[in-house]
C-alpha positions as CSV (number, residue, x, y, z in Angstrom):
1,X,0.0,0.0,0.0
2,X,1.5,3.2,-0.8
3,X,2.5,5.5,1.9
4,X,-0.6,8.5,2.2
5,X,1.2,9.6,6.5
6,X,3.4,12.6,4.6
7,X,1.6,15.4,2.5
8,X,3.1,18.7,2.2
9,X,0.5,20.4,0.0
10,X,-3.5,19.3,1.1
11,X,-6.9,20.5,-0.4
12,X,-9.9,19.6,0.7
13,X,-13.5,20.1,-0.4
14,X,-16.6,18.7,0.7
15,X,-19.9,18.0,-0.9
16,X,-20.1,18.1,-4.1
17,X,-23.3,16.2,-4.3
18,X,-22.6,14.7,-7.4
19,X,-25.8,13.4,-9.6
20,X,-27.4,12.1,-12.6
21,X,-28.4,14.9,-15.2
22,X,-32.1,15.3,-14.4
23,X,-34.4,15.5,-17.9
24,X,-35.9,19.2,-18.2
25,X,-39.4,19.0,-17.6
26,X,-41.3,20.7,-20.6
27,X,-44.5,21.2,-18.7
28,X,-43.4,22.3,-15.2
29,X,-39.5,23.5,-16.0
30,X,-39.0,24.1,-12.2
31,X,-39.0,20.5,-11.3
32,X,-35.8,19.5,-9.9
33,X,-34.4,22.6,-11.9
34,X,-31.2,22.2,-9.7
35,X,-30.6,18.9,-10.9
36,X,-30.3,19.7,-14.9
37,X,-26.9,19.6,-16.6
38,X,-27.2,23.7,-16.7
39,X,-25.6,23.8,-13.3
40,X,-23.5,20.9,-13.5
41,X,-19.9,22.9,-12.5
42,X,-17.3,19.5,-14.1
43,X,-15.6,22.4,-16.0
44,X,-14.7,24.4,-12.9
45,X,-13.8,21.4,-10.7
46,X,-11.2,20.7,-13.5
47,X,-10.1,24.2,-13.4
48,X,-9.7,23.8,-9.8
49,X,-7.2,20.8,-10.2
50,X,-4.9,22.5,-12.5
51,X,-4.5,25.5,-10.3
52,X,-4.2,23.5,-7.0
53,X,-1.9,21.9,-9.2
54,X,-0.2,25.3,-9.8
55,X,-0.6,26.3,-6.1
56,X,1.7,23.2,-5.2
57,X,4.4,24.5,-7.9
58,X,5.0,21.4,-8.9
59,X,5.1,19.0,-6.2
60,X,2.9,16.4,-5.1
61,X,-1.0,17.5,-3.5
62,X,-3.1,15.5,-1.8
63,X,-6.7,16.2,-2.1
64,X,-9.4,15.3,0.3
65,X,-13.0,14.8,-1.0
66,X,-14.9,15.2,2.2
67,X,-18.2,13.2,1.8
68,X,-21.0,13.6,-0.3
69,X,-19.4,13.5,-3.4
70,X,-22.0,11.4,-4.8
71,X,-25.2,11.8,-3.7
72,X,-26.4,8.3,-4.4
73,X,-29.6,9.3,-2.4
74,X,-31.2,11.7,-5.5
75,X,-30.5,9.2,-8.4
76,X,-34.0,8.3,-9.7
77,X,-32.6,6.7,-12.6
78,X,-33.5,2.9,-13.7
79,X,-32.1,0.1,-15.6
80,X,-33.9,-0.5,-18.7
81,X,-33.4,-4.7,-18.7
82,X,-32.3,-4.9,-14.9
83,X,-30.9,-8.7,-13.7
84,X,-32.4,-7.5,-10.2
85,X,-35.7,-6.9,-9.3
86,X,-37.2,-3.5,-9.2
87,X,-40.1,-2.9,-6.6
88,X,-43.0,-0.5,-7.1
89,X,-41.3,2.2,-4.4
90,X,-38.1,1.9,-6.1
91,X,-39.4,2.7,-9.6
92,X,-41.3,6.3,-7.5
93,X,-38.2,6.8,-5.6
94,X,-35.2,5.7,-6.1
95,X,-33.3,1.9,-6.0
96,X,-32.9,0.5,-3.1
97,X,-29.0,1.0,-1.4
98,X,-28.0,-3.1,-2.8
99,X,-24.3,-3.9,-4.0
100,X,-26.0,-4.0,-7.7
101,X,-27.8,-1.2,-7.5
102,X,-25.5,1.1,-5.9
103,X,-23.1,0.4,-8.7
104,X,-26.1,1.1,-11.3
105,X,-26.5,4.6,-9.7
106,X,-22.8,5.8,-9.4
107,X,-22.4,4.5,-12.9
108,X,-25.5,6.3,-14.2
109,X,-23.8,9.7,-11.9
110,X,-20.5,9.0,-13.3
111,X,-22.0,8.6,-17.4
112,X,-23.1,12.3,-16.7
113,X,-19.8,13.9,-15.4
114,X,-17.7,12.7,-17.8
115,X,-15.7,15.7,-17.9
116,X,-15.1,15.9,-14.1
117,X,-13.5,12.3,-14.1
118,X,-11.4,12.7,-16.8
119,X,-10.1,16.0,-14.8
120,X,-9.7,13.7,-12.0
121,X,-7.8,11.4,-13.9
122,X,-5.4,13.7,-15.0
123,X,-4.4,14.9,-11.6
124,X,-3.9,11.7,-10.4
125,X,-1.8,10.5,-13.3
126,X,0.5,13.6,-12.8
127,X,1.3,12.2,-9.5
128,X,-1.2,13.2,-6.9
129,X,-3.0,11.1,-4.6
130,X,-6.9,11.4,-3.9
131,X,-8.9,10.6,-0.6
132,X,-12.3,9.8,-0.4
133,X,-13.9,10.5,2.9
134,X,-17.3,8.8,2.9
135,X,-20.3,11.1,4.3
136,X,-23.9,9.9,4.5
137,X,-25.2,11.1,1.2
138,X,-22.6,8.9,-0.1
139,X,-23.0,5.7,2.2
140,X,-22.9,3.7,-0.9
141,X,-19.1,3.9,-1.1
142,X,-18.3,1.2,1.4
143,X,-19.6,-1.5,-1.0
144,X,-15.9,-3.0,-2.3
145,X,-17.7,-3.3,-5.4
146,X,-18.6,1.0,-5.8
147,X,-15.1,1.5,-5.0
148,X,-13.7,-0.9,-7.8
149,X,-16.2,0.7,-9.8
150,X,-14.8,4.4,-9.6
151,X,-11.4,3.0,-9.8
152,X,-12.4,0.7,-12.9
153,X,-13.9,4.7,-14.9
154,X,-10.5,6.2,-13.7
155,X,-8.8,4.1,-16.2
156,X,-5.3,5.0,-14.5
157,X,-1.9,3.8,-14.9
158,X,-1.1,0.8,-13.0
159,X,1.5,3.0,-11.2
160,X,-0.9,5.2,-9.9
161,X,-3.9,3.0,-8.8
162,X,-2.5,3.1,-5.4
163,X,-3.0,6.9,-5.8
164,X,-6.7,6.5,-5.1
165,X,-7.8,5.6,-1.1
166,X,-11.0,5.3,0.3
167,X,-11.6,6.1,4.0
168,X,-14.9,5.2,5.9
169,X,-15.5,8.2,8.0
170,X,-12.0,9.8,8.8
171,X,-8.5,10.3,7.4
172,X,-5.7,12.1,9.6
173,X,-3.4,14.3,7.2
174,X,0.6,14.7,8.1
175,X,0.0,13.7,11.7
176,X,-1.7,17.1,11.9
177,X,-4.8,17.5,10.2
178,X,-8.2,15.0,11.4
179,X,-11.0,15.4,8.5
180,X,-14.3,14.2,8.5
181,X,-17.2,14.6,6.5
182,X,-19.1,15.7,10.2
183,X,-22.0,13.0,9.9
184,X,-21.0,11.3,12.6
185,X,-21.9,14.0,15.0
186,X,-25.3,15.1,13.9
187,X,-27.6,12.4,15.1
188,X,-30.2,12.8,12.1
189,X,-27.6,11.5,9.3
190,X,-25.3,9.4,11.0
191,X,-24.1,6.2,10.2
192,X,-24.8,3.4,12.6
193,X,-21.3,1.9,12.6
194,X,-19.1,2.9,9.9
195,X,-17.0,-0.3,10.4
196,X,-20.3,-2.4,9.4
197,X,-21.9,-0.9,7.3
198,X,-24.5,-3.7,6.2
199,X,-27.7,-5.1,7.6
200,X,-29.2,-7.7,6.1
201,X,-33.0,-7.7,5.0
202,X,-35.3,-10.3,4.6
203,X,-33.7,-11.7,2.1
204,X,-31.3,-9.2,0.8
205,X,-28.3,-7.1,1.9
206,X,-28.4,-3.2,2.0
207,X,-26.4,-0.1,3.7
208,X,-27.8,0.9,6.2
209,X,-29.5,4.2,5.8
210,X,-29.7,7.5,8.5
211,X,-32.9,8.8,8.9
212,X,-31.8,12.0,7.0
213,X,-30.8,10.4,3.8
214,X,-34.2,8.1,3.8
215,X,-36.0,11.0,4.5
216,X,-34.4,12.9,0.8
217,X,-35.6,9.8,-0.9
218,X,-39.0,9.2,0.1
219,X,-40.3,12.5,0.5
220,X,-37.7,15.3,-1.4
221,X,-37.6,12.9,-4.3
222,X,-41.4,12.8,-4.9
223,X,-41.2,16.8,-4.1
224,X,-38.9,18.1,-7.1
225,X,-39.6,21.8,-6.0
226,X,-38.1,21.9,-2.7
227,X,-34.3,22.1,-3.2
228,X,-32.6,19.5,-0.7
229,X,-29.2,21.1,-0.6
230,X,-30.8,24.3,1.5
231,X,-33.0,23.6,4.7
232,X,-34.8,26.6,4.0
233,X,-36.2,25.4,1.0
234,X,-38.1,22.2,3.1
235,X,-38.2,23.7,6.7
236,X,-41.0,26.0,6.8
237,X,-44.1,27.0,8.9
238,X,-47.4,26.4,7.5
239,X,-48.3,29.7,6.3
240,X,-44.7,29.5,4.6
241,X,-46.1,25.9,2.9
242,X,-49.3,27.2,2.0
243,X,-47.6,30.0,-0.4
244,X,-45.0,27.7,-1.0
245,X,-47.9,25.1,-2.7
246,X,-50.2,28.0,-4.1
247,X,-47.1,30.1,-6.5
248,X,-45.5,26.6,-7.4
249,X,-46.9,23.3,-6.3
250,X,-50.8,23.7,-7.0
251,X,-50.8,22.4,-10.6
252,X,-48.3,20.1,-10.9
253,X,-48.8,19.0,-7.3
254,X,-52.5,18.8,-6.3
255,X,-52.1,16.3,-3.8
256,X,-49.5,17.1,-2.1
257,X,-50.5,16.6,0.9
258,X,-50.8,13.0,0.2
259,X,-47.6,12.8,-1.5
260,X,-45.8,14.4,1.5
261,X,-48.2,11.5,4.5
262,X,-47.5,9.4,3.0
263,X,-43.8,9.9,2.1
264,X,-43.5,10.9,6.0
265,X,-45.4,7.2,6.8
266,X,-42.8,5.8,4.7
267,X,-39.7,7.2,6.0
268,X,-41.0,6.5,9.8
269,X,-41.0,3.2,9.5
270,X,-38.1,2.6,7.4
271,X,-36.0,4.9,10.3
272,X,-37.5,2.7,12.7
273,X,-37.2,-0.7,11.0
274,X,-33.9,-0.5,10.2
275,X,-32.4,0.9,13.7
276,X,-33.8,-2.1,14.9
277,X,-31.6,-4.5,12.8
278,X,-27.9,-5.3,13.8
279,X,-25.5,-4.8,12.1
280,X,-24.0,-7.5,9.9
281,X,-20.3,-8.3,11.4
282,X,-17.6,-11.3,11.0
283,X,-16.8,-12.2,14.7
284,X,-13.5,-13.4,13.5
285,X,-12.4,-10.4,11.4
286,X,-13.3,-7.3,14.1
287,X,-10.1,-6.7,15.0
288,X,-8.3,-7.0,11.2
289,X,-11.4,-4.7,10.2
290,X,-10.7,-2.0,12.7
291,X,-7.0,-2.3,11.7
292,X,-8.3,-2.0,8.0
293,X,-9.7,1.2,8.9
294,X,-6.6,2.7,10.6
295,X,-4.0,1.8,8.3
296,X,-6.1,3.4,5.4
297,X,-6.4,6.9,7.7
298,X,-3.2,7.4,9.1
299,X,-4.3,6.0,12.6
300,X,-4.2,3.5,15.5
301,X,-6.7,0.8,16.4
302,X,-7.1,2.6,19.1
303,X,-7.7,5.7,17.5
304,X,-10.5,4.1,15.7
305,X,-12.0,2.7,18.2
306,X,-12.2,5.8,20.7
307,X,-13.0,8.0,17.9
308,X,-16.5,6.0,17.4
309,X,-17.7,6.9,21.2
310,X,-17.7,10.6,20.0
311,X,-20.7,9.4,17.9
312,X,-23.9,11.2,18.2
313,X,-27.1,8.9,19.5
314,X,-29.1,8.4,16.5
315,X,-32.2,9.7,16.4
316,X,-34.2,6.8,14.9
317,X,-33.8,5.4,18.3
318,X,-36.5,8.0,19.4
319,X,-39.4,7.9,17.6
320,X,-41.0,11.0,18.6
321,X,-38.1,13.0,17.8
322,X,-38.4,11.4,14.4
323,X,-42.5,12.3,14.7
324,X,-42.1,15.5,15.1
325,X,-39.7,16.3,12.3
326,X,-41.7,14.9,9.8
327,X,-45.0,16.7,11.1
328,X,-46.6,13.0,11.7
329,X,-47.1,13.9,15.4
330,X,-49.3,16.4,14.1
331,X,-51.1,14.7,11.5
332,X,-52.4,12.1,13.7
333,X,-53.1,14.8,16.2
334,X,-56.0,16.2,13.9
335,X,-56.8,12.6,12.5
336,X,-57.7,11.2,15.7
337,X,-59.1,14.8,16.9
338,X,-61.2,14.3,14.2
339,X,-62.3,10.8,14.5
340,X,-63.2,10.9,18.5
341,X,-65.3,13.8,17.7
342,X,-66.9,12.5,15.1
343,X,-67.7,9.2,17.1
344,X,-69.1,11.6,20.0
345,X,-71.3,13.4,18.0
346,X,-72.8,9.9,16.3
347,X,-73.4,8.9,19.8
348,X,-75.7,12.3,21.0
349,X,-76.9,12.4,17.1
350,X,-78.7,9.2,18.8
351,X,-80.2,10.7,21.1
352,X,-80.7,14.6,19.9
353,X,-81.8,15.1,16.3
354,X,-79.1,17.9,15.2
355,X,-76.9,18.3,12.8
356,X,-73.4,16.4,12.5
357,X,-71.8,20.0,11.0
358,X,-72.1,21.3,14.5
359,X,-68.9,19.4,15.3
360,X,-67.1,21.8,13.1
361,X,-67.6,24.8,16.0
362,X,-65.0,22.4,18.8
363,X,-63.1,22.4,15.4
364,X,-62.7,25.1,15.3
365,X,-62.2,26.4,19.2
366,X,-59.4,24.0,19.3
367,X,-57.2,25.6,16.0
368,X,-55.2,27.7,18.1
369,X,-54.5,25.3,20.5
370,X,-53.2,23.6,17.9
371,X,-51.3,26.5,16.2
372,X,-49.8,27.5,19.9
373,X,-48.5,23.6,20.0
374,X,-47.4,24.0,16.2
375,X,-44.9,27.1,16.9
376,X,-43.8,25.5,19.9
377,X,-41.6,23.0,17.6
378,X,-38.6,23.9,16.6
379,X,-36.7,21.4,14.2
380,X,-33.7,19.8,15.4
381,X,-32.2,18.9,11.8
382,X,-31.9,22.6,11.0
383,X,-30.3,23.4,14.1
384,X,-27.5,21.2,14.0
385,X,-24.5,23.2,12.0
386,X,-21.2,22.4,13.8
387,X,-19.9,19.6,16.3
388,X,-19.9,20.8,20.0
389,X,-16.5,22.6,21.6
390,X,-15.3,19.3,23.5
391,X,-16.2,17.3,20.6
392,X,-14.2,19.1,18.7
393,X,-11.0,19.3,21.5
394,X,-11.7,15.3,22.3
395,X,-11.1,14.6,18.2
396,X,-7.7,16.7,18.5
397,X,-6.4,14.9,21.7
398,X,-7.5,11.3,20.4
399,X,-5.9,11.9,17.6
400,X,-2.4,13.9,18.4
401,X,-3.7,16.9,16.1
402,X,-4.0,20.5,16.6
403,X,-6.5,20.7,13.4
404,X,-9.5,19.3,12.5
405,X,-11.8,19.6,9.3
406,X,-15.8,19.1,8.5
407,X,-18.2,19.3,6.2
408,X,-21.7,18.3,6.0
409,X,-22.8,21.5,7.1
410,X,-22.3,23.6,3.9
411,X,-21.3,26.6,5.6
412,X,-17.6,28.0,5.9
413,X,-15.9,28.2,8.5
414,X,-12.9,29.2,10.3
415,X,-12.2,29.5,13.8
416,X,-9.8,28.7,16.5
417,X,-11.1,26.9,19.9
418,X,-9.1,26.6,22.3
419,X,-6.0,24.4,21.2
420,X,-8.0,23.3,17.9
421,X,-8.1,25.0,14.1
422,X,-11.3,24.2,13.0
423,X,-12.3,25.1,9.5
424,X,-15.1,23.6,7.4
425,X,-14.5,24.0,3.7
426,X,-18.5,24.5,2.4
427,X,-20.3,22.9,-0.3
428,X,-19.9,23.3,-4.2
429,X,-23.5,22.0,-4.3
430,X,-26.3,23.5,-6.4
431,X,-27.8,25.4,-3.8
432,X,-30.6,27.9,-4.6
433,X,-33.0,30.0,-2.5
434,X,-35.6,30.4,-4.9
435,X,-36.8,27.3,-7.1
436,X,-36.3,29.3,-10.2
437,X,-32.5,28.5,-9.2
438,X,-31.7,32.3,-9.7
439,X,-30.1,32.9,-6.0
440,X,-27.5,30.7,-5.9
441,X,-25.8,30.8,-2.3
442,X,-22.4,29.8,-1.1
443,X,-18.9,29.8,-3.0
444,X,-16.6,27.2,-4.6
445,X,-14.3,27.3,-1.6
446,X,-11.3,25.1,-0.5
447,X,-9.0,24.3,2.6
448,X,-5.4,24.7,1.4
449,X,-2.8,23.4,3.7
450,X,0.8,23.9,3.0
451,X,4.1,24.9,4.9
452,X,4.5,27.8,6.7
453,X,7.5,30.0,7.6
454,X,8.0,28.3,11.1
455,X,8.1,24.7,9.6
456,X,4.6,23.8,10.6
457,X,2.0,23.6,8.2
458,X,-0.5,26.8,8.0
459,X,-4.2,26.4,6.5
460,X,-6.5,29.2,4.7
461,X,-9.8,28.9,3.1
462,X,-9.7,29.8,-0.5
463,X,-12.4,30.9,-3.1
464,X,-12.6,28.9,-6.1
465,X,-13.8,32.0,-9.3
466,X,-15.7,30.6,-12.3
467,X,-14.6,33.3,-14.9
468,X,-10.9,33.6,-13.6
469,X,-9.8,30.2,-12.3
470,X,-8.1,31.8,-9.8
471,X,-7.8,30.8,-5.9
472,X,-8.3,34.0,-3.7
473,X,-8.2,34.1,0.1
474,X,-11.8,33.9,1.3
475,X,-13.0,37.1,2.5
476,X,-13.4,37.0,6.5
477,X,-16.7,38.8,6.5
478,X,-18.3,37.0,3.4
479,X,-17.2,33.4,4.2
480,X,-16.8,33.2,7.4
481,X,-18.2,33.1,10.7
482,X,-15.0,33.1,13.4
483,X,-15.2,33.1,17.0
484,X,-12.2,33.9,19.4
């Protein structure tokens, strides 16, 4: 295996959410608008690896993917003559997260960004090395057979296949530098156990999904005008969802509200199912696989294994968290509201001749109850943004570094606690605040890591321009958000 513990020169980005092209919809054009090959950026990531390339003058870079590369979770793509079968919810939302089918989707994601790969080939045949750090939007990675996949579309010298590493949730740079996606610390989109992956179905393995990502496929992926990579565009109050449905969703979406129950129904039980299962694990291969895991991020066995009690508690484990976020605990508030009212007014229609309408008037005195107990709820998934302080000072000391690196959040970041640099690099995703995809928000930023005057390595955030090509320092009050 070829030696990844030395990097002078180290860029990292983070969430690219990589996808399949999605087919312009003629009669409603604002349908996953985000999704169509007119904001598909392969030219500008290639751009990007020439002038990192330029940046390094000449000597070798290693670049950090940082999760979410490939989202695997918005591919609604099928095979025409599949050797598997398809069910019904598969063909309305997405396959299923199988060995097969995984490779189906990043093949179909790869087929689209053609450009981007051969970019990426390029800089690793010139010498480079390249680290994938799987995040949850790109689960799919840990099947052997994905990864053999991306390596098989690389096409690269035999020389430099060893060029190419792929990292389960964390990869320690120079003895200096931890980077993780960030996953693992926000209890809505973890992984269960990144070391086992797999549970096994009824008669079928699969990943094992978060909540989060199940939630983007059987509810965002039915709802092609909200925009998954901003939490604004799904995380609204009602009077913000009924203008939301009236300007966009009323024709092409009449019954939404259907679409969305039953999509929440859906993703409840899934969440719950699966938490339930264990996960699938060789008793005689836990400790080589935990020693797989550390030689391929720079670390210890031991390393490993006390970087997996900083793990967040997953929320599927509570099912009224999970309730609540989806709006279900609501729902069958006013369903069963509904249905012991009715039942008590059947019972005195017995016995007084009156109108069963006249239930409508406790209706009605119990809406702003039921509005009071609405604004009450705040969502959790929008408030998580960054790992806690001690987390953040327990990943340093566990690990012998004085820096460590997220993503996941999408937001930039920069910021010094305590003994730890913490940056977050941001997203290059197609993120929009409007559906007509014309307010695009964040940057195409980058952690660049390379030696300083006293010896040590030094980090900045850069800005990645279209038009230009060129790397400029990130502005400190456009990109990021520091605290002392």
């Amino acid at each position: 295996m070829k030696d990844f513990s030395k990097a002078k020169y180290t860029a990292i980005i983070s969430d690219l959410h990589l996808c399949e092209a999605e087919p312009i919809n003629e009669r409603f054009p604002l349908w996953k608008k985000y999704k169509t090959r007119e904001f598909f950026f392969d030219q500008v990531f290639s751009d990007f690896l020439r002038h990192i390339t330029e940046m390094a003058e000449g000597q070798e870079v290693e670049l950090i993917l940082n999760g979410d590369i490939f989202d695997f979770d918005s591919v609604m793509a099928l095979p025409e003559d599949p050797p598997y079968h398809v069910s019904w919810l598969e063909k309305s939302r997405g396959l299923f997260p199988e060995a097969d089918k995984s490779v189906f989707k990043l093949e179909k994601i790869l087929d689209d960004h053609k450009e981007g790969l051969d970019a990426l080939r390029w800089f690793i045949s010139c010498g480079h090395r390249v680290v994938f750090v799987i995040g949850n939007h790109d689960l799919e990675l840990h099947w052997p057979q994905a990864q053999a996949k991306v390596l098989e579309r690389l096409d690269l010298p035999e020389a430099f296949r060893e060029n190419v590493r792929f990292c389960e949730w964390f990869y320690i740079s120079n003895e200096d530098t931890l980077i993780e996606h960030g996953n693992q610390q926000d209890p809505y989109c973890l992984c269960h156990d990144p070391l086992n992956p797999y549970v096994q179905q009824y008669n079928k393995v699969e990943i094992r999904l978060p909540f989060g990502n199940i939630a983007c496929r059987y509810m965002i992926n039915g709802m092609g005008f909200f925009n998954p990579h901003v939490d604004g565009n799904y995380i609204m109050s009602i009077t913000e969802y009924l203008k939301f449905f009236f300007k966009y969703m009323a024709r092409a979406q009449p019954l939404l509200i259907w679409t969305w129950f039953w999509g929440s129904c859906q993703t409840l039980v899934k969440s719950l199912s699966d938490a339930l299962l264990p996960s699938l694990r060789d008793p005689l291969r836990i400790e080589d696989r935990v020693e797989e895991v550390a030689v391929k991020a720079n670390a210890t066995p031991r390393m490993v294994r006390e970087l997996r009690e900083l793990f967040a508690n997953p929320a599927a484990r509570r099912p009224m968290i999970i309730a609540r976020e989806l709006w279900l605990d609501r729902a069958f508030m006013i369903l069963i509201g509904l249905l012991v009212l009715f039942q008590i007014f059947l019972f005195i229609k017995q016995v007084y001749d009156f109108s069963v309408f006249w239930m409508f008037i406790p209706i009605l005195l119990l809406v702003p109850f039921f509005l009071f107990y609405s604004r009450t709820i705040r969502s959790n998934v929008s408030q998580y943004k960054e790992p806690q302080d001690d987390i953040l000072a327990m990943s340093g000391a566990i690990t012998k570094t004085n820096r460590v690196v997220y993503g996941h959040t999408h937001i930039v970041r920069h910021e010094v606690i305590g003994a730890i640099e913490h940056l977050n690099p941001g997203s290059w995703s197609p993120a929009f605040l409007d559906v007509e995809c014309t307010k695009p928000i964040g940057h195409k930023t980058f952690v660049w890591i390379h030696p300083g005057e006293s010896g040590l390595r030094e980090s900045r955030i850069f800005q990645f321009r279209n038009s230009a090509a060129v790397g400029e320092e990130a502005q400190p009050e456009m990109l990021l958000k520091a605290r002392g």
